[in-house]
C-alpha positions as MATLAB code, in Angstrom:
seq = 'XXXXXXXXXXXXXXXXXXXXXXXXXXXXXXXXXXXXXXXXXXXXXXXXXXXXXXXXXXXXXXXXXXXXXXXXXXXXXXXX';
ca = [
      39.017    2.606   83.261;
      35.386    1.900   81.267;
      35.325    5.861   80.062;
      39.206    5.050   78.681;
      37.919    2.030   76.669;
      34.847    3.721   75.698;
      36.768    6.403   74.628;
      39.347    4.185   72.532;
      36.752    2.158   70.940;
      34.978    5.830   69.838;
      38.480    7.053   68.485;
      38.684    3.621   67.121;
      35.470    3.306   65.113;
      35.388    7.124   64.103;
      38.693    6.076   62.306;
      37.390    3.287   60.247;
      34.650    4.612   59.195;
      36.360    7.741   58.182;
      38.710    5.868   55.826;
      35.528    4.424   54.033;
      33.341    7.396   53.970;
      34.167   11.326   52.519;
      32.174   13.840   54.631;
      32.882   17.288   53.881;
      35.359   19.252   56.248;
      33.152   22.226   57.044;
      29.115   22.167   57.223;
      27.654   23.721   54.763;
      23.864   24.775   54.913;
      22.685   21.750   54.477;
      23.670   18.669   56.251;
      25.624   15.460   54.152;
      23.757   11.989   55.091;
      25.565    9.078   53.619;
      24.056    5.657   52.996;
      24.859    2.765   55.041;
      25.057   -0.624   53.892;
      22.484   -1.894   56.337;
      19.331   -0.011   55.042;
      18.263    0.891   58.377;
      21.149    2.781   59.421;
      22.890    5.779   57.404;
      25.614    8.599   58.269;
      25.115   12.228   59.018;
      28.460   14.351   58.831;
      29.386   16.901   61.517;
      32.548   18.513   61.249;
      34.387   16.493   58.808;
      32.967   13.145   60.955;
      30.208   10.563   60.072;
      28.200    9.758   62.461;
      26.547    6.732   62.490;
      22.330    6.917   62.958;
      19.497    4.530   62.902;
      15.863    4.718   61.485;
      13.154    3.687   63.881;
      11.780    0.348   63.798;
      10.220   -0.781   60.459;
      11.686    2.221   58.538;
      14.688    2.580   55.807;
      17.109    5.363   54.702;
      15.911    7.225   51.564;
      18.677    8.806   50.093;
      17.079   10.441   47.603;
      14.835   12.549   50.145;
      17.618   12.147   53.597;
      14.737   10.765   55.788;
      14.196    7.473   56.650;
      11.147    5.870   54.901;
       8.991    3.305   54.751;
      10.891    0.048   53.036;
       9.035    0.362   49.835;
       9.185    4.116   49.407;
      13.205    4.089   50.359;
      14.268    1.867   47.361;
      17.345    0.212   49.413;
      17.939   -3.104   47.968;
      20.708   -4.670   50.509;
      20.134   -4.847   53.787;
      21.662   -6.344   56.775;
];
């Protein structure tokens, strides 16, 4: 009964987020990260799906480099 609501709430989530966020369908080369709102956290795709990551402790998503960063080399403004 637990794996059957983890599993739902997976399905569930995976579905939101893909209606907010465009990975590509196929990986390419290189992998797609997507900023998240929270600075700490940002999407990789895999197979058409984001997947939802966090930074360690104390560090922020730079989306110019795809690493996370310390806060004042990431330049995230907004976060959570």
């Amino acid at each position: 009964m637990i794996w059957s609501l983890f599993f739902v709430l997976l399905v569930f989530s995976t579905l939101s987020v893909q209606g907010e966020l465009k990975c590509p369908a196929v990986d390419g080369a290189d992998p797609v990260y997507i900023p998240h709102e929270d600075c700490t956290k940002f999407y990789e795709c895999f197979n058409g799906v984001p997947i939802l990551l966090e930074c360690p402790d104390g560090m922020y998503f730079n989306p110019s480099k795809n690493v996370c960063d310390w806060p004042w080399r990431a330049g995230c403004q907004n976060s959570n």
